[in-house]
C-alpha positions as a Python dict, from the first residue, in 0.01 Angstrom:
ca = {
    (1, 'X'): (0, 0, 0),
    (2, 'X'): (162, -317, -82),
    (3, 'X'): (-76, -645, -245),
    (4, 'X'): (-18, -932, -93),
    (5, 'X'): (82, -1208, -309),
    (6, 'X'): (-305, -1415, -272),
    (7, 'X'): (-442, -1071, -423),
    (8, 'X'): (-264, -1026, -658),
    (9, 'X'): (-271, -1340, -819),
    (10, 'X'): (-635, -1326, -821),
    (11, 'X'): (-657, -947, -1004),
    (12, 'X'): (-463, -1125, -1237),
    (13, 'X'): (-700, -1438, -1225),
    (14, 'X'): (-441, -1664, -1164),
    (15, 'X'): (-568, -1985, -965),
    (16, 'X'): (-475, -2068, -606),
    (17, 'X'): (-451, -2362, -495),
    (18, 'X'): (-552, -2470, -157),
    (19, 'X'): (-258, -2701, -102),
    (20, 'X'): (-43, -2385, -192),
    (21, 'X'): (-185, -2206, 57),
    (22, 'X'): (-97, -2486, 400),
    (23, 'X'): (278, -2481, 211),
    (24, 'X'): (314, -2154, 283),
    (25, 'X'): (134, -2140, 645),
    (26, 'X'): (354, -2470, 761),
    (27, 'X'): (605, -2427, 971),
    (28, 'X'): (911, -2575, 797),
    (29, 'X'): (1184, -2753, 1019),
    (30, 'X'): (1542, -2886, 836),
    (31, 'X'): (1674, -3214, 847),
    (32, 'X'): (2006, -3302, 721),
    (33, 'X'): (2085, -3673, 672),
    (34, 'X'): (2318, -3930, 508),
    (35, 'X'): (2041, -4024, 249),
    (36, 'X'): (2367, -4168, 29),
    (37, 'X'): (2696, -4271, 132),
    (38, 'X'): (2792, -4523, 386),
    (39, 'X'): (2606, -4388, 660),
    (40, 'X'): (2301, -4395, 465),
    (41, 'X'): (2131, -4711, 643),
    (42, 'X'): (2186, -4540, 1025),
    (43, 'X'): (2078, -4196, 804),
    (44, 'X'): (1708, -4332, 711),
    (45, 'X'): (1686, -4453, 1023),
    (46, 'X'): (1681, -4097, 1142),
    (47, 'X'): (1461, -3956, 863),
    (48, 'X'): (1236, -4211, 957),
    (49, 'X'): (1199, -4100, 1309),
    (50, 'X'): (1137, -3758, 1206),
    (51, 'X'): (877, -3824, 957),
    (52, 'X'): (687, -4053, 1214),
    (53, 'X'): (697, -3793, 1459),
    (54, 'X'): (595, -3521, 1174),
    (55, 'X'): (271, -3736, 1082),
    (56, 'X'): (184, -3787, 1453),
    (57, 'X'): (187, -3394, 1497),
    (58, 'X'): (37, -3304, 1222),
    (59, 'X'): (-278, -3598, 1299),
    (60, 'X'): (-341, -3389, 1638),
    (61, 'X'): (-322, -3040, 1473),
    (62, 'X'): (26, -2962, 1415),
    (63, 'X'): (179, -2657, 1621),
    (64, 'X'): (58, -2322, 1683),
    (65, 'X'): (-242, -2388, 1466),
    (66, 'X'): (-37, -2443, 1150),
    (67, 'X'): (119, -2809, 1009),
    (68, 'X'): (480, -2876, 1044),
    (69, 'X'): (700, -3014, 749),
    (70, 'X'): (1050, -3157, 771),
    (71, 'X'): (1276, -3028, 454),
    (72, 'X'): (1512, -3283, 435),
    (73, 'X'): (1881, -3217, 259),
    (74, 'X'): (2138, -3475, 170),
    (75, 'X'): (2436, -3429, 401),
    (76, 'X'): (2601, -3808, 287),
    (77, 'X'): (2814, -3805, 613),
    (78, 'X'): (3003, -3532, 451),
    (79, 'X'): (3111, -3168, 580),
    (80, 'X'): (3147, -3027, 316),
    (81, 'X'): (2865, -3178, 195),
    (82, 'X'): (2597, -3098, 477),
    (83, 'X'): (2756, -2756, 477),
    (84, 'X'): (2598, -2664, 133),
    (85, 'X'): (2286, -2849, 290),
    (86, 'X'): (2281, -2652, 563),
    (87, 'X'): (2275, -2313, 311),
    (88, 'X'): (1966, -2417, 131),
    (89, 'X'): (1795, -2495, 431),
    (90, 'X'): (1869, -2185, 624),
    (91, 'X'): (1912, -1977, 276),
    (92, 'X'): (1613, -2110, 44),
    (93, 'X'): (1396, -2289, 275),
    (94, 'X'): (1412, -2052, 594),
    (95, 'X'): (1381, -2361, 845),
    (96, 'X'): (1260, -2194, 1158),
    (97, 'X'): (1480, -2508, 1337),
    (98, 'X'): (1755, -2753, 1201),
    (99, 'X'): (1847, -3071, 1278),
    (100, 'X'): (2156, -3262, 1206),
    (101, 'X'): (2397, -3339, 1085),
    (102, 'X'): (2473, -3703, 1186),
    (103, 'X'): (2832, -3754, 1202),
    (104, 'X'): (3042, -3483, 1407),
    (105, 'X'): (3275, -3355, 1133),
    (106, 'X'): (2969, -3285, 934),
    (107, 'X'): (2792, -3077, 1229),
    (108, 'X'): (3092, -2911, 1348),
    (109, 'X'): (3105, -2748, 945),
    (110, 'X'): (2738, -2663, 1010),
    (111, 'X'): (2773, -2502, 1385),
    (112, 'X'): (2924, -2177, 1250),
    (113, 'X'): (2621, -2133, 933),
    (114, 'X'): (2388, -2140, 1204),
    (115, 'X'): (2503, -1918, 1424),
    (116, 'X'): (2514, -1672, 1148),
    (117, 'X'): (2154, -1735, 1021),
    (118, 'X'): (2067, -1736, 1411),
    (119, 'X'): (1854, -2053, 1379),
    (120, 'X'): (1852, -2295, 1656),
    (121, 'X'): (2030, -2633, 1558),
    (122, 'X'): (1936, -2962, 1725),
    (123, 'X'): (2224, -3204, 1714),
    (124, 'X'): (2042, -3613, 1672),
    (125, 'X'): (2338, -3797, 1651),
    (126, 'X'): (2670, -3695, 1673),
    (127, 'X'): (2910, -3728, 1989),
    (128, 'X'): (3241, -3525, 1958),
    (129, 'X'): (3257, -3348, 2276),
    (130, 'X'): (3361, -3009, 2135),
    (131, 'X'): (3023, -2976, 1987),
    (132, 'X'): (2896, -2866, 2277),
    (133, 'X'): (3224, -2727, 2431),
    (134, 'X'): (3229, -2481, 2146),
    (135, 'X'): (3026, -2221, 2322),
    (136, 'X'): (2809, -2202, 1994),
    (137, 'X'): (2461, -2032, 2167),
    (138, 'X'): (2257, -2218, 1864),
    (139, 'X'): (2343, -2552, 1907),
    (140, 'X'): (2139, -2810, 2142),
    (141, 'X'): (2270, -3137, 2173),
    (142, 'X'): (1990, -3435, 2231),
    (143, 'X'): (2280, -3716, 2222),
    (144, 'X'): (2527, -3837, 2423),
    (145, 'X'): (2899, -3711, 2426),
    (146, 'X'): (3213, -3904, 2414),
    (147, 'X'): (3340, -3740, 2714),
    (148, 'X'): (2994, -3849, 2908),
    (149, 'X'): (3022, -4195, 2781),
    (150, 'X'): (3342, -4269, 2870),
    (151, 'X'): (3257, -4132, 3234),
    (152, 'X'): (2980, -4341, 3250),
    (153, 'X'): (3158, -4651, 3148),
    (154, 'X'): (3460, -4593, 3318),
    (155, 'X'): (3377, -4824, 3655),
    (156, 'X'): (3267, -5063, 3397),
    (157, 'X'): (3545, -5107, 3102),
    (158, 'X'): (3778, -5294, 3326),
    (159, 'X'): (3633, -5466, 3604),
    (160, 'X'): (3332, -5580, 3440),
    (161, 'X'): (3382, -5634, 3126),
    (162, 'X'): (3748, -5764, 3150),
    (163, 'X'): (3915, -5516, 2916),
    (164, 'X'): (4281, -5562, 2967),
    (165, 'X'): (4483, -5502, 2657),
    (166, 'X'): (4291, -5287, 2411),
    (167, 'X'): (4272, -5250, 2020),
    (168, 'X'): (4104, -4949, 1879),
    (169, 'X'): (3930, -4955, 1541),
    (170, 'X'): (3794, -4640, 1455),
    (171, 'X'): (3631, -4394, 1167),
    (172, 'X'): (3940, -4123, 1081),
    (173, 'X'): (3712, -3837, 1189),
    (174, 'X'): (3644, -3590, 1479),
    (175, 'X'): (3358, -3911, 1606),
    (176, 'X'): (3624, -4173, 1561),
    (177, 'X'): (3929, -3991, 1733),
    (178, 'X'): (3678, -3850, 2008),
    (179, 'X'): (3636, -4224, 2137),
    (180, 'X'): (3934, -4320, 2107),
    (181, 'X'): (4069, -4032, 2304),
    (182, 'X'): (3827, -4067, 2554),
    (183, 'X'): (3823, -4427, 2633),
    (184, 'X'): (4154, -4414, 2647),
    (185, 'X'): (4161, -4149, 2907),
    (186, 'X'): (3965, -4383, 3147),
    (187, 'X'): (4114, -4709, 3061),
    (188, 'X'): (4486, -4671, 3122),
    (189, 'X'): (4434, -4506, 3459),
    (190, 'X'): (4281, -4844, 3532),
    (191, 'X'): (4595, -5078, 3415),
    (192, 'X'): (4453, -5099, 3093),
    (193, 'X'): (4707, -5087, 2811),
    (194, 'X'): (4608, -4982, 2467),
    (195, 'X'): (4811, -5192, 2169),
    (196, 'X'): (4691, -5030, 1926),
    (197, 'X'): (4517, -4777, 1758),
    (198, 'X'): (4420, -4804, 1347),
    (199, 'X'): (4179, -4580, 1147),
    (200, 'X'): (3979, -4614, 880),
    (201, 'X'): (3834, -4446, 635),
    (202, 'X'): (3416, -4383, 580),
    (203, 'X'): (3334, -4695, 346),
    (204, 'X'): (3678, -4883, 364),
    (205, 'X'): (3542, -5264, 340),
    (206, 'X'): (3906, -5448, 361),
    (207, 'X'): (4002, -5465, 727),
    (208, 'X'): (4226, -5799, 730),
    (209, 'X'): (4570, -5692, 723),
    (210, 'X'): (4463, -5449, 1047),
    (211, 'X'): (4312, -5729, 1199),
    (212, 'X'): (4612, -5889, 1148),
    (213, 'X'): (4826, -5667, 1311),
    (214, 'X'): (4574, -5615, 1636),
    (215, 'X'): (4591, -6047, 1623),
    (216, 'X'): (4959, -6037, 1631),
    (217, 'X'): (4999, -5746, 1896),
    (218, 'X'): (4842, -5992, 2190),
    (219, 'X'): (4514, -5715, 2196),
    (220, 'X'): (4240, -5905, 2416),
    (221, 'X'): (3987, -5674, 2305),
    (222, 'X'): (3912, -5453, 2024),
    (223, 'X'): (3693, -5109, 2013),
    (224, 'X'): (3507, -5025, 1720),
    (225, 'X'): (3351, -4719, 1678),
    (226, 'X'): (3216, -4626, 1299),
    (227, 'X'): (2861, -4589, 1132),
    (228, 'X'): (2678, -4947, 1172),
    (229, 'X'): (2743, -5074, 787),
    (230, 'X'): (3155, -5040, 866),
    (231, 'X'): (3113, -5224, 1207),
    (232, 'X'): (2925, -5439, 1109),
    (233, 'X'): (3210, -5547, 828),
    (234, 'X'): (3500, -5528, 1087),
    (235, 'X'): (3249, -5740, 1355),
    (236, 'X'): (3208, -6019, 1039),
    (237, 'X'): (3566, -6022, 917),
    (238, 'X'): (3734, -6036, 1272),
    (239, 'X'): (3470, -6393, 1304),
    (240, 'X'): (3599, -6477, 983),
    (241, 'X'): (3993, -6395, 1126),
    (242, 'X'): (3903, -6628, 1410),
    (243, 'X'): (3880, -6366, 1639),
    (244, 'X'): (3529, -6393, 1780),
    (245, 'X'): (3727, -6501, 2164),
    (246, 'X'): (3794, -6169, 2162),
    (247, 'X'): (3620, -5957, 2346),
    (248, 'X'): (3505, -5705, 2102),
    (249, 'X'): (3311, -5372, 2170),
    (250, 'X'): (3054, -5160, 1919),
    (251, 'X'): (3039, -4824, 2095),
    (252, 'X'): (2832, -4516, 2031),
    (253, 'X'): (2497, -4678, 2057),
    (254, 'X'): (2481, -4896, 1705),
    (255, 'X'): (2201, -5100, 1736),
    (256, 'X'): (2305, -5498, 1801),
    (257, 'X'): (1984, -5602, 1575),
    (258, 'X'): (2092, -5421, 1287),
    (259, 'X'): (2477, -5541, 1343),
    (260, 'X'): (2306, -5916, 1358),
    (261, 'X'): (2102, -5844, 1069),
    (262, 'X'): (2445, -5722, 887),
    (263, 'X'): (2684, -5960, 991),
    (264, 'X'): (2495, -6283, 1059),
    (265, 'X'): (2443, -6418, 1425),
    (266, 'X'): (2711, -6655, 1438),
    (267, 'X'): (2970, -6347, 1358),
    (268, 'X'): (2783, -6131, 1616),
    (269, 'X'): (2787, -6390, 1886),
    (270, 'X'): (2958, -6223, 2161),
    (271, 'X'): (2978, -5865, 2095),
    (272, 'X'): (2950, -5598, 2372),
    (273, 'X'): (2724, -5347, 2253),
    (274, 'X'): (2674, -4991, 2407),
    (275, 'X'): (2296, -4880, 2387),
    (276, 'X'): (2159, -4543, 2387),
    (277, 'X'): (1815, -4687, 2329),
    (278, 'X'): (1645, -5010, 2358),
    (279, 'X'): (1316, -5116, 2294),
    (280, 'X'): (1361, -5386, 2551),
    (281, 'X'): (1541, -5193, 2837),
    (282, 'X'): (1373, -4829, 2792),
    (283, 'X'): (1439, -4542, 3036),
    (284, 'X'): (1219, -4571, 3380),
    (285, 'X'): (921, -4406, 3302),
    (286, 'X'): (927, -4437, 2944),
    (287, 'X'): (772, -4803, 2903),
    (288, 'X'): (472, -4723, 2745),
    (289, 'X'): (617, -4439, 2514),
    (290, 'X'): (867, -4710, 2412),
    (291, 'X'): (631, -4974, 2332),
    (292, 'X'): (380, -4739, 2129),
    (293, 'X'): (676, -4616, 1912),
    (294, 'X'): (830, -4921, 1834),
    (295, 'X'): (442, -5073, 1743),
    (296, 'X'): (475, -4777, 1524),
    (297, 'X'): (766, -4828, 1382),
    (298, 'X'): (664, -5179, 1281),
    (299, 'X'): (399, -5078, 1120),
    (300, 'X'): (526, -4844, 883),
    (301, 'X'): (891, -4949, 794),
    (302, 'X'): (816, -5314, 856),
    (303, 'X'): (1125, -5357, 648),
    (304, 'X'): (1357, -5199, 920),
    (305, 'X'): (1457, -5268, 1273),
    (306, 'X'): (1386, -4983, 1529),
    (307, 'X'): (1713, -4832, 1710),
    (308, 'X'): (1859, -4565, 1838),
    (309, 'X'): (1859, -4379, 1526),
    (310, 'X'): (1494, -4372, 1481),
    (311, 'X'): (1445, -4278, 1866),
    (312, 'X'): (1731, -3986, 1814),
    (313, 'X'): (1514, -3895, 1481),
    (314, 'X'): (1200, -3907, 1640),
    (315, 'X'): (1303, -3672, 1958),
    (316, 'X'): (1466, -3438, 1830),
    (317, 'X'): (1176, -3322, 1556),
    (318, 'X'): (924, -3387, 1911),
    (319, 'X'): (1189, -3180, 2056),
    (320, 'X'): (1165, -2881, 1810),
    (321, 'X'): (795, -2892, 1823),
    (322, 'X'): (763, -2855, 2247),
    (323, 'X'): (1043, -2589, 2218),
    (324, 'X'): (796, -2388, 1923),
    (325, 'X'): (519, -2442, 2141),
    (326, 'X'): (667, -2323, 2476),
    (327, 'X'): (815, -2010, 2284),
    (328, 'X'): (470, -1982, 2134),
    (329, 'X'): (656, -1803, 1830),
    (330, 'X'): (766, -1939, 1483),
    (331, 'X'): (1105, -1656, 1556),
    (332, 'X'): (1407, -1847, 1562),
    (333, 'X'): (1537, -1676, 1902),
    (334, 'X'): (1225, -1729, 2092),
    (335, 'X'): (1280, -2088, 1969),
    (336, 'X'): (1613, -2090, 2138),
    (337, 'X'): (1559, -1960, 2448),
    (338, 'X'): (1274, -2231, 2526),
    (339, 'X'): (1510, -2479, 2440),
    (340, 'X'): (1751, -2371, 2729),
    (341, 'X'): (1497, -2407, 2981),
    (342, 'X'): (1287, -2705, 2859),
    (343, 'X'): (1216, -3062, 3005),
    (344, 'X'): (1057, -3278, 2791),
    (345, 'X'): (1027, -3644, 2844),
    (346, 'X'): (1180, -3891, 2580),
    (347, 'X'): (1218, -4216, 2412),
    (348, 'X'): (1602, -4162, 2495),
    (349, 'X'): (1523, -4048, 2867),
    (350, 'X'): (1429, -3685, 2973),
    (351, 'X'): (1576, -3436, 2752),
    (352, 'X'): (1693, -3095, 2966),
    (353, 'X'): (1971, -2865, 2870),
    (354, 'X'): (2309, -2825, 3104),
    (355, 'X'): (2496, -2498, 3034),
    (356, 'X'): (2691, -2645, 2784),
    (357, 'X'): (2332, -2720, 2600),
    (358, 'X'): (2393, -3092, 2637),
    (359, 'X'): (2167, -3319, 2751),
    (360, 'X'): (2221, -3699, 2832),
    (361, 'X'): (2068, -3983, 2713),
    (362, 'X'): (2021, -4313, 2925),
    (363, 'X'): (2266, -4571, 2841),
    (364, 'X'): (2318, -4935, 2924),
    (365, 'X'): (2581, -5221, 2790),
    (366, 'X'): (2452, -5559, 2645),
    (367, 'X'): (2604, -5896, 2522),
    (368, 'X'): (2464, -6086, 2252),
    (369, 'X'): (2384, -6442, 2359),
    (370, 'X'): (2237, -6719, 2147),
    (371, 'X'): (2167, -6447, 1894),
    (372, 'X'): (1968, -6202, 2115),
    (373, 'X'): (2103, -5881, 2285),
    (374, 'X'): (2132, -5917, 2691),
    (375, 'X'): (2216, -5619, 2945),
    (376, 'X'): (2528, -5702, 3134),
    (377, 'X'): (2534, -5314, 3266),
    (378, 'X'): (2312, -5040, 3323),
    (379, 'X'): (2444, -4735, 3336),
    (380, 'X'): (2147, -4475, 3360),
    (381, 'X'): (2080, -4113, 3241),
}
């Protein structure tokens, strides 16, 4: 008969120690992040998210009678990256569930690992719509889409917000392009004509001469889609290009406070700003949820400004847990199939499963006014 490990280390009268022990009994769940890179600020956002909602489980009992930990891997925005992440976690770690892995060229080089390991993979963040359209049976998508988005927004774009002749800034990846394709799709049905289209790379920090180029081109409005450091830079130069009459657009739910706290308000003033979550403007029914988590929040990264990131961090690891507790099994598969059928309610607005294993997040449109973020458009779940 085989020893277990405890008995043999004590015929040998090796010591165990207790803390060992709970390592071994907790039930480990990956997280791959931008912890360096240019995505890194959005990044800790998320980790912190998780690891608030990892101390609240754990304070009532953790899951299944056993604690949870979060095994967090460097991705830095990077598939190549987040794919050798994704190995260690699945590989070394055995994560029973994996989340990740913030931008959408970084989780599409993840999707195929996990459906070879079989592990369930909850996707926080990113919004290229052939995530989802894959067919990948291990892959769960908590945020929005660009395809969705760009539905929602459609009856909005033009005769609301009064864009006519459009300028596209964008990250040269499958996120950036995925906007960009999308919006497009919806605007120039509408009379909209698109002027331009420029991308940049991850971390690029000189965007005059493009913003020359959009200036010169007649564009009354420009698009930005990147990770909220890169806005945030294109927001404060286009001010400093004297383009703040412009009507200019963050998309993909980058927080306005953190762009203000980036850029200044006087840079900011103006901007259009699409919101996944906002702790001022939660999803009906969440009010309460919203206010507790941003108190939070507060209270333990006083340093940082709660968004979207946090709330996508924070429901997706609340997310694993329900789906571990409704399969009432730590196997990977049993995992999966109770996230097809769950509804769980959300920070981000209730989280259920379509047969693409998409869910959708609610969603509004503000303006920053006098330095604070107001909603000019709400566009629901």
């Amino acid at each position: 008969m085989r020893q277990s490990i405890l008995s043999l280390a004590l015929a040998a009268g090796v010591a165990v120690l207790p803390g060992a022990a709970i390592a071994q009994a907790s039930i480990k769940i990956g997280l791959i992040q931008p912890v360096t890179g240019p995505a890194a600020y959005d990044g800790q956002s998320v980790i912190n998210g998780a690891r608030m909602a990892e101390s609240e489980v754990n304070a009532a009992g953790g899951v299944l009678g056993k604690k949870i930990e979060v095994v967090l891997q460097d991705g830095k925005n990077d598939p190549a990256e987040s794919l050798s992440a994704a190995e260690k976690l699945l590989g070394r770690d055995q994560v029973k569930v994996l989340i990740g892995a913030w931008g959408s060229s970084s989780t599409l080089a993840v999707m195929p690992l996990v459906q070879r390991y079989e592990v369930p993979l909850i996707v926080e963040t990113s919004t290229a719509e052939k995530i989802t359209e894959a067919g990948n049976p291990w892959v769960f998508r908590t945020s929005s889409n660009s395809k969705i988005d760009a539905d929602a927004l459609q009856p909005h774009l033009v005769k609301v917000l009064g864009l006519k002749k459009v300028a596209f800034m964008a990250a040269n990846n499958d996120f950036g392009r995925a906007v960009v394709n999308n919006w497009t799709r919806v605007l120039t049905p509408q009379g909209a004509t698109v002027v331009a289209t420029e991308y940049h790379k991850p971390g690029e920090t000189n965007f005059a001469p493009t913003l020359t180029r959009i200036k010169n081109l007649g564009a009354d409005s420009i698009v930005i889609t990147s990770d909220v450091t890169t806005l945030s830079n294109i927001v404060k130069q286009s001010y400093e290009q004297g383009l703040k009459d412009l009507k200019r657009v963050a998309t993909s739910g980058n927080p306005a406070e953190a762009i203000m706290q980036l850029t200044g308000k006087e840079a900011a003033e103006g901007l259009l700003v699409q919101n996944y979550w906002l702790p001022y403007a939660p999803p009906p029914g969440q009010e309460q949820a919203s206010a507790k988590f941003l108190d939070a929040y507060k209270q333990r990264y006083p340093e940082r400004i709660a968004d979207k990131y946090a709330t996508s961090g924070y429901d997706a690891l609340m997310l694993a847990v329900a789906a571990i507790k409704a399969a009432n099994s730590t196997e990977p598969a049993k995992i999966r199939d109770a996230l097809k059928t769950i509804k769980m309610p959300a920070l981000q607005g209730t989280i259920a499963f379509d047969q693409q294993q998409q869910a959708r997040p609610y969603q509004s449109i503000s303006r920053i006014e006098n330095g604070k973020p107001v909603i000019v458009v709400k566009v629901g779940q």
